[in-house]
C-alpha positions as CSV (number, residue, x, y, z in Angstrom):
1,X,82.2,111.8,86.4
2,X,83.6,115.3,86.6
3,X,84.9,115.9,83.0
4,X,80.7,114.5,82.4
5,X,79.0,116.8,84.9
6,X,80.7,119.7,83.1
7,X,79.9,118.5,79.9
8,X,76.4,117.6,80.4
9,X,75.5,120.9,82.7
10,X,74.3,118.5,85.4
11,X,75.6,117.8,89.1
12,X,77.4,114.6,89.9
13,X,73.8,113.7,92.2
14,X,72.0,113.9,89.0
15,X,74.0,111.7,87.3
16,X,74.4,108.9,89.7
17,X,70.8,109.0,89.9
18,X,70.3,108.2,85.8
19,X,73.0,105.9,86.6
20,X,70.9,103.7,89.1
21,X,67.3,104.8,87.4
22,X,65.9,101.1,87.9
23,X,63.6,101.5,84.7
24,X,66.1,103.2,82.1
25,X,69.8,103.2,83.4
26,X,72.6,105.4,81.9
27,X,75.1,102.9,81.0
28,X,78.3,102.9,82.6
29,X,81.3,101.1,84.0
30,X,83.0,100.8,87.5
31,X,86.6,100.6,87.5
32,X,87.9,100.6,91.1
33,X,86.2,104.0,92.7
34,X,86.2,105.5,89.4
35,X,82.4,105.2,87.8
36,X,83.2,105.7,83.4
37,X,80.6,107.0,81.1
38,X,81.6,107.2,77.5
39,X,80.2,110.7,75.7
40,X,79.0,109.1,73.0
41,X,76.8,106.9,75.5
42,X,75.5,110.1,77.4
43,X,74.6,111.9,74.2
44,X,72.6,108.5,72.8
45,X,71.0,108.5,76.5
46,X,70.1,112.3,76.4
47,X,68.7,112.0,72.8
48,X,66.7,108.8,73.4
49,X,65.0,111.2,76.5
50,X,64.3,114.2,74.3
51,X,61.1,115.9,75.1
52,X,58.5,115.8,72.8
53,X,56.7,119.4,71.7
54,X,53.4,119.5,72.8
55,X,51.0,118.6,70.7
56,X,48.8,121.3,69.0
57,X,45.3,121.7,70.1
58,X,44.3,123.8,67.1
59,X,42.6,121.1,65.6
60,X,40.8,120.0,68.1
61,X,39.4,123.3,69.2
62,X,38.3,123.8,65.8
63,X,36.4,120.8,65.4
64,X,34.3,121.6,68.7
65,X,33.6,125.0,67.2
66,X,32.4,123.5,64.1
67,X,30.1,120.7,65.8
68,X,28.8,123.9,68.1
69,X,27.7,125.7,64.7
70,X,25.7,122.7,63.2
């Protein structure tokens, strides 16, 4: 967990918390006290939860305009 929080920029709270998400879990594994995450894992989890961009409301703006000039 500490090699992880470094890596991922994120405190050790954060990541027990995406650990124990009940919807979408970061997987990991308990050995003893230690709690394992694999990198490859994280990364897979932290690309699956990407943010979107917001979606453009150019389009949309101009189509009102045009139905207000008819």
């Amino acid at each position: 967990m500490k090699a992880l929080t470094r890596y991922a920029c994120v405190s050790d709270r954060t990541l027990r918390a995406w650990i124990h998400d009940p919807v979408d879990p970061l997987s990991a594994s308990q050995v003893g006290t230690k709690i394992l995450v694999r990198r490859r894992t994280f990364d897979e989890y932290v690309e699956k939860h990407r943010m979107q961009p917001p979606a453009s409301v150019d389009p949309m703006v101009e189509e009102i305009l045009a139905g207000m000039e008819r």
